[in-house]
Structures are given as structure tokens and as C-alpha cells.
TORPA-4810 file (N, C-alpha, C, O; in nm, 3 decimals):
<nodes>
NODE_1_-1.433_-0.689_2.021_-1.453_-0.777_1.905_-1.315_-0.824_1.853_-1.223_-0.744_1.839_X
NODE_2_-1.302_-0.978_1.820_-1.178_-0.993_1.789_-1.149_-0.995_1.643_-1.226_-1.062_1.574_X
NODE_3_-1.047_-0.929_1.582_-0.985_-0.933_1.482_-1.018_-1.053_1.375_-1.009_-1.166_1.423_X
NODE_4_-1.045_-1.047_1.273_-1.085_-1.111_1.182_-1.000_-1.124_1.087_-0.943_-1.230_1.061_X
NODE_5_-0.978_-0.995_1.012_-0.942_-0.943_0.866_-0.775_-0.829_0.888_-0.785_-0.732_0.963_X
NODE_6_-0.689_-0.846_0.843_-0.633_-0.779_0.838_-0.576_-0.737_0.713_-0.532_-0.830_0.646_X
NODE_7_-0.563_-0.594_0.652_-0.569_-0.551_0.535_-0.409_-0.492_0.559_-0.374_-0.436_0.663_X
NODE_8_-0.315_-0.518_0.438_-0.162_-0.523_0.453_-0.136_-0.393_0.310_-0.145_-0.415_0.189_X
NODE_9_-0.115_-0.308_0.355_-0.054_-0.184_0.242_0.086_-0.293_0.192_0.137_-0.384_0.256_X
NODE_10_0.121_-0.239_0.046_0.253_-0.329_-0.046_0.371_-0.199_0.019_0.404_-0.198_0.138_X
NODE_11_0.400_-0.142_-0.038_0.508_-0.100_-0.026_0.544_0.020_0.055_0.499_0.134_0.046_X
NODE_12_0.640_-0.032_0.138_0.748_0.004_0.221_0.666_-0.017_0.351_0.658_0.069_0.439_X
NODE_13_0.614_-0.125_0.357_0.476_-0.181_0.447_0.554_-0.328_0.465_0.645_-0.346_0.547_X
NODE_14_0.490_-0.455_0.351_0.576_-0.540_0.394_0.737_-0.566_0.382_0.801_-0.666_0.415_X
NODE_15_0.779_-0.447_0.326_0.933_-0.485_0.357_0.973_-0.353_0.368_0.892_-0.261_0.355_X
NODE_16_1.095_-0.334_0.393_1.166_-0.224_0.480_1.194_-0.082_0.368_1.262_-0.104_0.267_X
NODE_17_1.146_0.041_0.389_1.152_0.173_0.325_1.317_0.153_0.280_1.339_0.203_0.169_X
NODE_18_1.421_0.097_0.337_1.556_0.131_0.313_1.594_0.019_0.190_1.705_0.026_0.139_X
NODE_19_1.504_-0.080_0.146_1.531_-0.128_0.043_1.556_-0.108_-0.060_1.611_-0.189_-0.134_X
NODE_20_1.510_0.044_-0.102_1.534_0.093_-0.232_1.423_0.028_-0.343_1.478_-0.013_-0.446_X
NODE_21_1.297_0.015_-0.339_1.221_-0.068_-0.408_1.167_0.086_-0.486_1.167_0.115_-0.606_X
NODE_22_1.117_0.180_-0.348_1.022_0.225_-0.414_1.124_0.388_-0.500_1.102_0.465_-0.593_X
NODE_23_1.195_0.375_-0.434_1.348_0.487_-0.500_1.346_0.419_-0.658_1.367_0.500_-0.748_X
NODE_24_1.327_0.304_-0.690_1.342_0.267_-0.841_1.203_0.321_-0.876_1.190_0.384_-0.981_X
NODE_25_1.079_0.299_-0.781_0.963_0.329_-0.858_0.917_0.463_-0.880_0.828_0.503_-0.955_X
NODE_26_0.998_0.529_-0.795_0.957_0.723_-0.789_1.044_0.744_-0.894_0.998_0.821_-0.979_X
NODE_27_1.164_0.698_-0.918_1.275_0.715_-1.045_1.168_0.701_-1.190_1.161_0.791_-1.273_X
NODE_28_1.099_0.585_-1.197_1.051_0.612_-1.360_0.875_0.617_-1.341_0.796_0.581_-1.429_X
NODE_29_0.833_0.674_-1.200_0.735_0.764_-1.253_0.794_0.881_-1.315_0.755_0.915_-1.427_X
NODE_30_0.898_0.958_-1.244_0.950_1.046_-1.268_0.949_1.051_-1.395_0.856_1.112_-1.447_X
NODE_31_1.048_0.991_-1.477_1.090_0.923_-1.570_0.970_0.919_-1.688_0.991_0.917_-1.810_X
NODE_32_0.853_0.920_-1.629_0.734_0.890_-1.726_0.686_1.017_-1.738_0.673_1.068_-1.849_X
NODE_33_0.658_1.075_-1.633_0.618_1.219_-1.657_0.672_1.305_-1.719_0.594_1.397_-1.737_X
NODE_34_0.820_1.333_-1.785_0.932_1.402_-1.804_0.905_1.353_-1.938_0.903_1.452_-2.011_X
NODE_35_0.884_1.254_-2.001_0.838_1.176_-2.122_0.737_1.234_-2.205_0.749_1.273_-2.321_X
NODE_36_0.626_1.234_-2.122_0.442_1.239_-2.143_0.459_1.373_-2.149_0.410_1.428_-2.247_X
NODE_37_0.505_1.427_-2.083_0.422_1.582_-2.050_0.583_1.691_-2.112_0.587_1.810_-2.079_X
NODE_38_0.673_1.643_-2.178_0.803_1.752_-2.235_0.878_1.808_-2.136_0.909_1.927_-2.150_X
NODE_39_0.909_1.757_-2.051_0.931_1.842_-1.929_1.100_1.838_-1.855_1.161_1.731_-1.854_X
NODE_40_1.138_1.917_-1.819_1.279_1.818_-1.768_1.305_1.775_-1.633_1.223_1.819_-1.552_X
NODE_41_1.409_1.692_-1.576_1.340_1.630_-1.438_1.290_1.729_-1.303_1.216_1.684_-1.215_X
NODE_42_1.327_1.825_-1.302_1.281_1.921_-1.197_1.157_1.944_-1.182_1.087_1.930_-1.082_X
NODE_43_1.113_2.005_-1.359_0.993_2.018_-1.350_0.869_1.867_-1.351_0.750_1.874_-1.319_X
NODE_44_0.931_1.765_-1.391_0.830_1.667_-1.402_0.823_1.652_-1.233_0.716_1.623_-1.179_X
NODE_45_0.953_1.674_-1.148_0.944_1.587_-0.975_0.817_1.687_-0.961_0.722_1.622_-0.917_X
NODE_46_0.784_1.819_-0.984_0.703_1.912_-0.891_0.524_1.849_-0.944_0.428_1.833_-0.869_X
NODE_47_0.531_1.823_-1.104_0.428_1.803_-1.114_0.375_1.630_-1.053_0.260_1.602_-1.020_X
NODE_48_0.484_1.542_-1.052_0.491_1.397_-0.951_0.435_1.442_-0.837_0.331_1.385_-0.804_X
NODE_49_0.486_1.551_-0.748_0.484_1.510_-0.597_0.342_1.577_-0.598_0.252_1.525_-0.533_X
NODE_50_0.318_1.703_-0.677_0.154_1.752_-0.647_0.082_1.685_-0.704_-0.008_1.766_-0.724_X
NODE_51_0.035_1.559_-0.768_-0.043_1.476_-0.790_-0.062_1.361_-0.689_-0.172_1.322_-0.652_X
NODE_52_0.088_1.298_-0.635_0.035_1.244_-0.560_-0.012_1.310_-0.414_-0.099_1.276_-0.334_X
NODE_53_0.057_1.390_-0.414_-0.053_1.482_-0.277_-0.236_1.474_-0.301_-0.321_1.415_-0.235_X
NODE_54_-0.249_1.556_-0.418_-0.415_1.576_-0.419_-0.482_1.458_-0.429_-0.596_1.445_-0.384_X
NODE_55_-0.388_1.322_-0.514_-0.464_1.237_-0.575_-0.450_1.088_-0.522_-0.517_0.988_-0.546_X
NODE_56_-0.343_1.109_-0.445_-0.347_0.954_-0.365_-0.203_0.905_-0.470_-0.103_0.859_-0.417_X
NODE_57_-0.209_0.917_-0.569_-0.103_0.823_-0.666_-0.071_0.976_-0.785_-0.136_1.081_-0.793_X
NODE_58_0.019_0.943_-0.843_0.045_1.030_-0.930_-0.011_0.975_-1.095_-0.008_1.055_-1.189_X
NODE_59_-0.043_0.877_-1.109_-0.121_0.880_-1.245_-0.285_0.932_-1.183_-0.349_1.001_-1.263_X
NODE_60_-0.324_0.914_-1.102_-0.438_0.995_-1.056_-0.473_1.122_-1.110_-0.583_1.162_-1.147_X
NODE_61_-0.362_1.181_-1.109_-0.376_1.335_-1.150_-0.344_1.334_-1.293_-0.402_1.411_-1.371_X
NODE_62_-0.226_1.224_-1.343_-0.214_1.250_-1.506_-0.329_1.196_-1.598_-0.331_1.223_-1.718_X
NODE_63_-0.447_1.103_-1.524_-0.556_1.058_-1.544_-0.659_1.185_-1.579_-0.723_1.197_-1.683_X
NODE_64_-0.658_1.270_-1.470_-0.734_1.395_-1.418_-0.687_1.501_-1.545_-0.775_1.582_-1.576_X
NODE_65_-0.638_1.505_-1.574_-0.553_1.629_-1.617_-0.463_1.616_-1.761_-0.436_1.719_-1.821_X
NODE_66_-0.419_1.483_-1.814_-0.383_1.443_-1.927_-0.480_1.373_-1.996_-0.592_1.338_-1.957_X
NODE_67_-0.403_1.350_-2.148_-0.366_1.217_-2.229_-0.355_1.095_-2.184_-0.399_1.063_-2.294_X
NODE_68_-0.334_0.952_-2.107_-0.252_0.906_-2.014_-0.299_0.759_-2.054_-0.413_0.727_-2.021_X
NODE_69_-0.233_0.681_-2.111_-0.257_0.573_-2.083_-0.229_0.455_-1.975_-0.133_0.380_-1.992_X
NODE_70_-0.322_0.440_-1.854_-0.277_0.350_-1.754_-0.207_0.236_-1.787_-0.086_0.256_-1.777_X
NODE_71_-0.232_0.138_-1.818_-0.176_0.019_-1.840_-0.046_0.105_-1.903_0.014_0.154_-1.807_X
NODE_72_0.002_0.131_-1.995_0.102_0.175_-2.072_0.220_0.251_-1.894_0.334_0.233_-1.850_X
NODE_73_0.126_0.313_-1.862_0.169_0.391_-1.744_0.236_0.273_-1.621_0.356_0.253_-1.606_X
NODE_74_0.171_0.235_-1.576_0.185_0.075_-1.472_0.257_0.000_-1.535_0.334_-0.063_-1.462_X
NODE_75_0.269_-0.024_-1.660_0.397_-0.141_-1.690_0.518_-0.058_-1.694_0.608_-0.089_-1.615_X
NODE_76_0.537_0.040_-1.769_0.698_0.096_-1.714_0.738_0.161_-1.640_0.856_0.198_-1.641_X
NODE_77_0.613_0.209_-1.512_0.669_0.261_-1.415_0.701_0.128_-1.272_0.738_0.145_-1.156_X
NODE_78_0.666_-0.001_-1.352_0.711_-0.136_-1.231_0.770_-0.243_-1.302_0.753_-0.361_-1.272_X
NODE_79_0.874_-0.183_-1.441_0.941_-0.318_-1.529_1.079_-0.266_-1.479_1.161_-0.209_-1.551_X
NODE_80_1.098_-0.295_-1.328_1.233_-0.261_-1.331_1.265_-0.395_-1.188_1.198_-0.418_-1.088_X
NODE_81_1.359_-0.443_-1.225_1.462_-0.596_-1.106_1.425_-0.548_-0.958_1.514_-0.505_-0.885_X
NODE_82_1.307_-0.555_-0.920_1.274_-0.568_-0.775_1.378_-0.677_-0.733_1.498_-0.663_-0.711_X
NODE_83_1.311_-0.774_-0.727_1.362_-0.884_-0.725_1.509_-0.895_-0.693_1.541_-0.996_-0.630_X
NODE_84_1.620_-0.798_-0.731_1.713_-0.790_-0.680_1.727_-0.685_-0.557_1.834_-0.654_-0.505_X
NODE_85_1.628_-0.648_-0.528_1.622_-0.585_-0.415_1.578_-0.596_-0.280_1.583_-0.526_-0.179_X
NODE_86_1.531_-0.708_-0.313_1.413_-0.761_-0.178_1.463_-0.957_-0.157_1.500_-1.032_-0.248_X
NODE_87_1.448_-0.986_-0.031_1.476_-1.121_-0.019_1.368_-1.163_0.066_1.291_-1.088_0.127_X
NODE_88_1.369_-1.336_0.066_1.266_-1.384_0.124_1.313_-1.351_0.309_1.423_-1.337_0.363_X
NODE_89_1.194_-1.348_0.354_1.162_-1.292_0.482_1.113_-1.420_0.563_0.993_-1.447_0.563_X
NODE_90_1.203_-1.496_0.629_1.146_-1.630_0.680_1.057_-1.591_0.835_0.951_-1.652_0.848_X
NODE_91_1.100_-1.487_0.957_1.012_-1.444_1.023_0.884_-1.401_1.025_0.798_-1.415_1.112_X
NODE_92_0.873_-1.312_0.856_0.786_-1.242_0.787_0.655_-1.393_0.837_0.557_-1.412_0.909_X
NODE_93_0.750_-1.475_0.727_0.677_-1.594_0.663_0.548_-1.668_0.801_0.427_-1.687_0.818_X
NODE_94_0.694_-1.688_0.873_0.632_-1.761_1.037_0.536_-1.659_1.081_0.427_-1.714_1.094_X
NODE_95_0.529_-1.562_1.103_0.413_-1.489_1.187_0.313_-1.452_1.129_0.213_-1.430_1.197_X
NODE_96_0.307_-1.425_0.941_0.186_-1.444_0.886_0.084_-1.584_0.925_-0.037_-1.597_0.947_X
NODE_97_0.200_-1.675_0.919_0.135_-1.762_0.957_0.069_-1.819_1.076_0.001_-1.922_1.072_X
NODE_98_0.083_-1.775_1.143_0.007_-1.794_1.321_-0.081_-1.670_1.296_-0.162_-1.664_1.389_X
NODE_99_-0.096_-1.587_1.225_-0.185_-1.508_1.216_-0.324_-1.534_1.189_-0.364_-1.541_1.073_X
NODE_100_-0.422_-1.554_1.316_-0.536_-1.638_1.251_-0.659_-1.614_1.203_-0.764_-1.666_1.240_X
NODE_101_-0.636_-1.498_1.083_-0.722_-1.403_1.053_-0.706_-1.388_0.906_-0.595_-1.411_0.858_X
NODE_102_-0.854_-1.332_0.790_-0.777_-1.299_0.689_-0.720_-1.210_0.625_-0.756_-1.093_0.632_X
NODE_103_-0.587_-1.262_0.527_-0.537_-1.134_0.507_-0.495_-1.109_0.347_-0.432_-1.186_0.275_X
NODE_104_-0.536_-1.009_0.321_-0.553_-0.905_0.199_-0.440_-0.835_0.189_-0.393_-0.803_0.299_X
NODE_105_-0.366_-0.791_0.072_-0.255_-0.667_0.041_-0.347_-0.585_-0.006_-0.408_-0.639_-0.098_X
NODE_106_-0.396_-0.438_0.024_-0.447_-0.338_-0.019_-0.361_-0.262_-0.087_-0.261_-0.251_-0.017_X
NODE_107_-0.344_-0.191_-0.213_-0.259_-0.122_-0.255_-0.246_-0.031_-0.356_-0.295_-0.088_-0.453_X
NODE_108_-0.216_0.055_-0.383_-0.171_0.180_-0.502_-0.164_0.114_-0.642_-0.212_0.153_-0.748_X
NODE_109_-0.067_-0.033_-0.605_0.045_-0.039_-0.745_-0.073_-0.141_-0.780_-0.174_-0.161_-0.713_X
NODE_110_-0.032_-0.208_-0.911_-0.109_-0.312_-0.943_-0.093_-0.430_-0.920_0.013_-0.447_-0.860_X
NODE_111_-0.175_-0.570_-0.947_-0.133_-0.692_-0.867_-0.084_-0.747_-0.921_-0.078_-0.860_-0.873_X
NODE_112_-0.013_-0.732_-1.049_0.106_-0.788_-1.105_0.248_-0.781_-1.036_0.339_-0.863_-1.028_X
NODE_113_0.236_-0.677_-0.999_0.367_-0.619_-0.950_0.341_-0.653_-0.785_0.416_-0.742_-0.744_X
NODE_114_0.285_-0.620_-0.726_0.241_-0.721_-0.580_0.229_-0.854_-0.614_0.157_-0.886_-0.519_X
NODE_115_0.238_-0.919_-0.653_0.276_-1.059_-0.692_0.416_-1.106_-0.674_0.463_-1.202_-0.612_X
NODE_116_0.466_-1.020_-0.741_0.620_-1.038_-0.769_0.693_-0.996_-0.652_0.798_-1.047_-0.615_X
NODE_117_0.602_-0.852_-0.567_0.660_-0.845_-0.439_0.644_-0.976_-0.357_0.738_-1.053_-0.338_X
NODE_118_0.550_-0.991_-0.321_0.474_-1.140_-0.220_0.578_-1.224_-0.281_0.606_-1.316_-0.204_X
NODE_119_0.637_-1.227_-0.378_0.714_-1.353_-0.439_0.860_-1.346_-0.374_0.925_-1.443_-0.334_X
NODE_120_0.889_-1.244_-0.374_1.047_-1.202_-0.382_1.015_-1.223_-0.206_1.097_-1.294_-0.147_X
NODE_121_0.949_-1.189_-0.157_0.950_-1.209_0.020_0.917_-1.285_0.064_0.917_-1.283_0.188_X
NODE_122_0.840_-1.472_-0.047_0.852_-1.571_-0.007_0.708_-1.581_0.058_0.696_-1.687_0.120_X
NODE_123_0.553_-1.469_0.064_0.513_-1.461_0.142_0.356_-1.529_0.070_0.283_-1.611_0.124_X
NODE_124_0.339_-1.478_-0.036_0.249_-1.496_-0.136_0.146_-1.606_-0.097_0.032_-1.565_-0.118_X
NODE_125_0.149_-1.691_-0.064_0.065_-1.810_0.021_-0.040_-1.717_0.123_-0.163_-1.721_0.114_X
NODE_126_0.007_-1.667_0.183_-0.067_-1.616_0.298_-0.181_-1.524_0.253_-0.288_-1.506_0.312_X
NODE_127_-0.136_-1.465_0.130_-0.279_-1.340_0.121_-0.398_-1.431_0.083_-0.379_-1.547_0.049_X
NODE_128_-0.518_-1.377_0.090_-0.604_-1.427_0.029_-0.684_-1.328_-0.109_-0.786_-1.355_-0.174_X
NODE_129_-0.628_-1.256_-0.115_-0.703_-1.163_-0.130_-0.574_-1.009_-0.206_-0.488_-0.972_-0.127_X
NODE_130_-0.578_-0.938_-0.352_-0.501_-0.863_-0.364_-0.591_-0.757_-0.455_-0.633_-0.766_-0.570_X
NODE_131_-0.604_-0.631_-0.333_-0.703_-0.524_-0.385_-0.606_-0.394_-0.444_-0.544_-0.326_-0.363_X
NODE_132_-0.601_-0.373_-0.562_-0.493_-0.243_-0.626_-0.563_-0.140_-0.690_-0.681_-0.108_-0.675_X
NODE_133_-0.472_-0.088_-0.766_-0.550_0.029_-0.784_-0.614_0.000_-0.936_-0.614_0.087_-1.023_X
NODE_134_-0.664_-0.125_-0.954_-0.756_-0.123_-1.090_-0.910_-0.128_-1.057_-1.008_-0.082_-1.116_X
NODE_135_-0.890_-0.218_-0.909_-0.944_-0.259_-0.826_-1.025_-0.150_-0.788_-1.144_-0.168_-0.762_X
NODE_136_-0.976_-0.045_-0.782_-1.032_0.132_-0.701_-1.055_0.169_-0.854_-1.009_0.283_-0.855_X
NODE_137_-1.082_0.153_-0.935_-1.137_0.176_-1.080_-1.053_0.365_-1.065_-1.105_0.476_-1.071_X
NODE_138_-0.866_0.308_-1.037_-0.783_0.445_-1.082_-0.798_0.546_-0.961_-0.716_0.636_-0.947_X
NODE_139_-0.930_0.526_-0.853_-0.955_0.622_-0.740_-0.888_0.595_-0.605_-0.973_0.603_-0.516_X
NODE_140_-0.764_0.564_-0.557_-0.704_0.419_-0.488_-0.732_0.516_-0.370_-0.806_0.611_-0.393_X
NODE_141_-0.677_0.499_-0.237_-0.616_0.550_-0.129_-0.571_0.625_-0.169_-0.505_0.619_-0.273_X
NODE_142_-0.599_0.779_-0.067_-0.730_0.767_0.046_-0.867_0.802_0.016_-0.928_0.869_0.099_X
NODE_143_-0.913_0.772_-0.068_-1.045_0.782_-0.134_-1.145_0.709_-0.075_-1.188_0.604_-0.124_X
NODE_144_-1.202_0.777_0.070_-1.277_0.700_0.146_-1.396_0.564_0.123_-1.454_0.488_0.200_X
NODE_145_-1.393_0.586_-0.048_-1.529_0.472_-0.138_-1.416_0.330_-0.123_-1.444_0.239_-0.045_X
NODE_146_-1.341_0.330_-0.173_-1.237_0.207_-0.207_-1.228_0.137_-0.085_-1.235_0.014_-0.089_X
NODE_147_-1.213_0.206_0.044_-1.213_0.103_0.189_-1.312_0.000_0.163_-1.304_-0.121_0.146_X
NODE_148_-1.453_0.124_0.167_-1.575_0.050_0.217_-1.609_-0.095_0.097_-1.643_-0.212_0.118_X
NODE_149_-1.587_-0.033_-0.006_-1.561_-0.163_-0.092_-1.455_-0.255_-0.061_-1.492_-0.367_-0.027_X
NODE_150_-1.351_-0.237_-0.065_-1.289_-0.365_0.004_-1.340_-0.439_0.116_-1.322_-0.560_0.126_X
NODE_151_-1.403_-0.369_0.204_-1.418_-0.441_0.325_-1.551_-0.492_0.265_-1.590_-0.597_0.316_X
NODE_152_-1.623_-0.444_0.175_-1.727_-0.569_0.106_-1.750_-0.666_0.054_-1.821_-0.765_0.071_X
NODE_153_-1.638_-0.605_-0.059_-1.587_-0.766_-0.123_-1.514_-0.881_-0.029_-1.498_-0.997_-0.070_X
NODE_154_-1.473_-0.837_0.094_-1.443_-0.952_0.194_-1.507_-0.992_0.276_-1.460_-1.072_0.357_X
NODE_155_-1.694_-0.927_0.285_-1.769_-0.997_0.370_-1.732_-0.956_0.502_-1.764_-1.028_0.596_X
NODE_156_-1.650_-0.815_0.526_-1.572_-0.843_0.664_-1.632_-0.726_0.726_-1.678_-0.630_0.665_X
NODE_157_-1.629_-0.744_0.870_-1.673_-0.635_0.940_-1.583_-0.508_0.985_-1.495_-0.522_1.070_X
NODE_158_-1.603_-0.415_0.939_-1.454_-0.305_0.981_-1.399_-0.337_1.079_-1.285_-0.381_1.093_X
NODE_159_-1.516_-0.306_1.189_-1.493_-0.344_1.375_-1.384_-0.450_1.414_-1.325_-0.459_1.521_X
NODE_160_-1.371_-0.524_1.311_-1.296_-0.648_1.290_-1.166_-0.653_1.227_-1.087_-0.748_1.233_X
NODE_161_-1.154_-0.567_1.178_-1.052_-0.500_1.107_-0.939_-0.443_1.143_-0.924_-0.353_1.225_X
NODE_162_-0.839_-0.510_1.065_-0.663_-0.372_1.069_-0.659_-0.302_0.981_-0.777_-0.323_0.951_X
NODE_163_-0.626_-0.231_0.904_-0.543_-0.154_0.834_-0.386_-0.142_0.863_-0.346_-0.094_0.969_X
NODE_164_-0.322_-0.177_0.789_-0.142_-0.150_0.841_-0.099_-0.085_0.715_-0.140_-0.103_0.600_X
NODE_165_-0.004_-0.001_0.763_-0.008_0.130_0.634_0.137_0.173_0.678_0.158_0.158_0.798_X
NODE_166_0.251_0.228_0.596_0.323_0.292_0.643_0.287_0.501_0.606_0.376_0.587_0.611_X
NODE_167_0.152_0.524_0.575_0.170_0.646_0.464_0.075_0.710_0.603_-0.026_0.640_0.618_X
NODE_168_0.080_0.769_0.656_-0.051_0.855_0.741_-0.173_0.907_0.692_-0.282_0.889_0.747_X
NODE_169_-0.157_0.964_0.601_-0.296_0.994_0.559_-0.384_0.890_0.491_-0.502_0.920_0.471_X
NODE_170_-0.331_0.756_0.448_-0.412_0.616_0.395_-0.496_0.611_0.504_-0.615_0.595_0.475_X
NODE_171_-0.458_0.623_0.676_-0.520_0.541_0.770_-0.671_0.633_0.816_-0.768_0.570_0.858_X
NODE_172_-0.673_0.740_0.806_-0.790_0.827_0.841_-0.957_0.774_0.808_-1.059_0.778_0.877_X
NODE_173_-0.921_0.711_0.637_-1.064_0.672_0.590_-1.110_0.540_0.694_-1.223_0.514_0.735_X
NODE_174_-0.978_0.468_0.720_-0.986_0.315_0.751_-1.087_0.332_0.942_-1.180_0.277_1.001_X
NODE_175_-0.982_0.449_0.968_-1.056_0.473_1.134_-1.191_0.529_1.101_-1.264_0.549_1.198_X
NODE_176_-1.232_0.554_1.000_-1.374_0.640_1.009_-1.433_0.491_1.003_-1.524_0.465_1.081_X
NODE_177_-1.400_0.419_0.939_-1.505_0.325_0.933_-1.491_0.194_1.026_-1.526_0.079_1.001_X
NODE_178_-1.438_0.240_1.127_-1.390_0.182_1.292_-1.281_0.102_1.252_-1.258_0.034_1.352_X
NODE_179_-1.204_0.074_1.167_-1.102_-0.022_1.152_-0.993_-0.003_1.274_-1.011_0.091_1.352_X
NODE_180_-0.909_-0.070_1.289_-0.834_-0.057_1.374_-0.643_-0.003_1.275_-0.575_-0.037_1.179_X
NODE_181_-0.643_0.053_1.339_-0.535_0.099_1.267_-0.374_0.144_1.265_-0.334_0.253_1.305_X
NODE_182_-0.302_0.055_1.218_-0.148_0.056_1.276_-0.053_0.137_1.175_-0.065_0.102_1.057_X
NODE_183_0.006_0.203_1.192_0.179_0.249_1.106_0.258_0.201_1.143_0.290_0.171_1.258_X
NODE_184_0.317_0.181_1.021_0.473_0.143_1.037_0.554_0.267_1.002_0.578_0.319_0.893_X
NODE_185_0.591_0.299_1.133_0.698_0.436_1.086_0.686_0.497_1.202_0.660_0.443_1.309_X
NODE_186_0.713_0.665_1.173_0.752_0.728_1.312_0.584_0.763_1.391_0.477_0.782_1.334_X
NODE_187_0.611_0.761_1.522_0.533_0.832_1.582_0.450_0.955_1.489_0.525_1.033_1.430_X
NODE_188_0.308_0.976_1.473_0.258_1.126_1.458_0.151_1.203_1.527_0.028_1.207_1.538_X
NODE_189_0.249_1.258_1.565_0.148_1.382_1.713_-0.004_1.380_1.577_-0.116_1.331_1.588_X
NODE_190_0.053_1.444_1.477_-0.071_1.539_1.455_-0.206_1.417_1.353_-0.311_1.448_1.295_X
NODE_191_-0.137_1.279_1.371_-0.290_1.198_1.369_-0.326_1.142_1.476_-0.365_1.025_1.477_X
NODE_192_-0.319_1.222_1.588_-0.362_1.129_1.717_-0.511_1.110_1.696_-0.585_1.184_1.631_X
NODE_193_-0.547_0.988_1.767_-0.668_0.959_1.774_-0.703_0.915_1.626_-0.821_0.934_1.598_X
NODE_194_-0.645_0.872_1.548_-0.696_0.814_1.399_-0.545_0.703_1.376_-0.560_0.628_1.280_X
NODE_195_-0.427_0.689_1.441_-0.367_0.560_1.481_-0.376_0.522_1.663_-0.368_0.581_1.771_X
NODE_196_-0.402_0.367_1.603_-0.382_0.323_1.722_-0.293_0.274_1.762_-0.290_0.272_1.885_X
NODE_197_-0.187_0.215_1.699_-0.056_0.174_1.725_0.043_0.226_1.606_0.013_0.239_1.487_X
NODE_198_0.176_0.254_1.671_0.302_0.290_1.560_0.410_0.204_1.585_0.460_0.221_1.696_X
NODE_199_0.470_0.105_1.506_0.528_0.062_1.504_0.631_0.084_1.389_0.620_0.139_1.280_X
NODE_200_0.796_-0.016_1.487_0.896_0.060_1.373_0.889_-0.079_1.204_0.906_-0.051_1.085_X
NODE_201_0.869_-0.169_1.244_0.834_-0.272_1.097_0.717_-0.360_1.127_0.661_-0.374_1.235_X
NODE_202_0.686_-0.427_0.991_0.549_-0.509_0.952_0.555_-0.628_1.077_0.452_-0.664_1.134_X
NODE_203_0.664_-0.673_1.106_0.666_-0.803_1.227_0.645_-0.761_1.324_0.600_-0.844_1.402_X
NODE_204_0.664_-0.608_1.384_0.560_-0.576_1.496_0.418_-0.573_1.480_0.334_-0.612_1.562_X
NODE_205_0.398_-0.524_1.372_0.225_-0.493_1.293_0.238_-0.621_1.315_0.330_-0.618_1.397_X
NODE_206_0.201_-0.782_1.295_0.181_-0.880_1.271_0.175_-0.934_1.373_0.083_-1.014_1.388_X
NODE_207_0.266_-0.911_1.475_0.226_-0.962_1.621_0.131_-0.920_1.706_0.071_-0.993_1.784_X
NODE_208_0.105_-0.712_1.680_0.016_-0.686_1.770_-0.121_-0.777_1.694_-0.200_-0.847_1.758_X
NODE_209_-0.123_-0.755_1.543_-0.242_-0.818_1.500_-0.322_-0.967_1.563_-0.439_-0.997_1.586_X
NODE_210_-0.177_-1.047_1.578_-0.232_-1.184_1.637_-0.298_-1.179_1.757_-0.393_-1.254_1.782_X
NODE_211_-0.232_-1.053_1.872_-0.277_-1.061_1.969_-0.409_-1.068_1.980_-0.483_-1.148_2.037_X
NODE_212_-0.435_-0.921_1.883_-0.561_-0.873_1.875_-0.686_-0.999_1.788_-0.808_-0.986_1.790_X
NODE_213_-0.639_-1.068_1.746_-0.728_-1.184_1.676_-0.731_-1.260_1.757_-0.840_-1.317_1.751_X
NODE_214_-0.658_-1.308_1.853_-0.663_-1.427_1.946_-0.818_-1.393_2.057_-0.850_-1.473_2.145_X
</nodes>
């Protein structure tokens, strides 16, 4: 079956982990938790990293478990100069575009702030489609309900489907529900059989995709 739909994870997905995008954004979750909860930065990183383990995102768990106001939460953990960190991507640009399938940013952050990414990389034209985590009503990736809804609200058939992810455990729900499924990043022995391709950036993801749509 040929490729239809391809679903694009935001960050460190369409542009490169060494950008330093998401090093500003782990800085004032950090930053928020250490705030909210009295804590000093050691102890806020431990309660950060075990939330986003259990919960997919780390307001997940301060959701679960606090006080927490989201919106309040999402605007100052993404009011910080992306934009000086990221540049437009003219290859990016060209091979979305021969890509003859549709395509969606699936994502954690919210679509304000994926906006501004798609903006800063020049790419924003091409999506059709931007599913976040308000979108997952706070339950984002890998919360196996949020796929199957996305792939509803796009009318699309999984079978038909990519997933491109740089995170390993995002891609598991996507293969249960036959998607086809790529990383960007290293090789991993221990999800064999739940990726089908690993690649080292998004312009390889984008080419095998075309193939696979053609």
C-alpha cells in the first residue's frame, strides 16, 4: 500500500538535536519546576526527568500530581529566541515538497510554538495539519489513544502511514497500529521489529518517505 500520510514529530525531528532548541526548553521546564514545587535545581532535574519517563511530557505528571496551570506552564517553558537558533532549511523545503503525501507535525509542545518552529525553518507551507499536546487533551505521546485519533481526524489509513520520531518509545503505539515507522537517530537493537528504518536526519526520513509514496 502506498504511503499517503506522513506524521512529522517537532523537535529534534525536523531540525538537528545539536541546535540547542530543546537545551533552552529542558532549561525552563527545569526552571518551572524549581519555581512551582520549592525545590532547588537538582532536585527539580530528578522530579523533570521521572515525569517525563512515566508521562510522555513532564507537565503530564505536574498535571497528575500538582497545582499546575498548563497554559501558564507552555508559555514560559517556550518564551525563549528559538528563532535565533534555528535557520531556514532550503533542502528541508525542496523535499517536503516532492513529497506527495499528507503531512502533519505531531507533537508534545503546543502549536504556537510549532509554528514559530515551521517558521524559523521556512517550512510551514507544507504541513497541513498541527496535532500537540492540547490536541491529546494533556495525554500526548506515547499514549496509544492520541495516535488513533490523529490518524482520524485525518481520514487516513495507518497502513498508509509514517510516523518519523527521533524519541524510541513515541514509535511503538504508531507500529501497533501498522504505521510505518522511521527514527532519526542511532540504531536500537532493543526496538527491533517496531522501527523500520533509522536514519541519521529528517532529509533522509523524507526521501525514504517519497519513495515509499511513489
Amino acid at each position: 500500500m502506498a504511503i499517503s500520510t506522513v506524521l512529522f514529530d517537532l523537535d529534534n525531528t525536523l531540525y538537528p538535536a545539536t541546535s540547542g532548541v530543546m537545551t533552552g526548553v529542558d532549561g525552563r521546564i527545569s526552571a518551572y519546576v524549581q519555581k512551582l514545587l520549592g525545590l532547588n535545581e537538582a532536585e527539580a532535574r530528578v522530579i523533570q526527568k521521572r515525569y517525563y519517563g512515566d508521562y510522555g511530557t513532564t507537565l503530564g505528571g505536574l498535571l497528575q500530581h500538582h497545582q499546575v496551570d498548563a497554559e501558564d506552564y507552555l508559555h514560559y517553558v517556550h518564551d525563549f529566541a528559538l528563532e535565533t537558533l534555528l535557520a531556514a532549511d532550503a533542502e528541508l523545503d525542496r523535499l517536503l515538497g516532492d513529497l506527495p503525501a499528507t503531512k502533519a507535525v505531531f507533537t508534545n509542545s503546543p502549536t504556537e510554538y510549532a509554528r514559530r518552529v515551521l517558521a524559523a525553518l521556512g517550512i510551514e507551507q507544507h504541513f497541513t495539519h498541527i496535532f500537540d499536546v492540547r490536541f491529546a487533551e494533556f495525554k500526548p505521546k506515547p499514549d496509544p489513544l492520541v495516535y488513533q485519533r490523529v490518524i482520524d481526524a485525518l481520514g487516513a489509513d495507518a497502513r498508509a502511514s509514517i510516523l518519523v520520531e527521533d524519541t524510541p518509545k513515541n514509535l511503538p503505539p504508531a507500529r501497533a497500529l501498522g504505521m510505518t515507522t522511521i527514527l532519526v537517530g542511532e540504531p536500537r537493537p532493543d526496538f527491533a521489529g517496531l522501527i523500520d528504518y533509522t536514519v541519521p536526519d529528517v532529509l533522509e526520513a523524507v526521501r525514504i518517505a517519497t519513495s515509499l509514496a511513489g
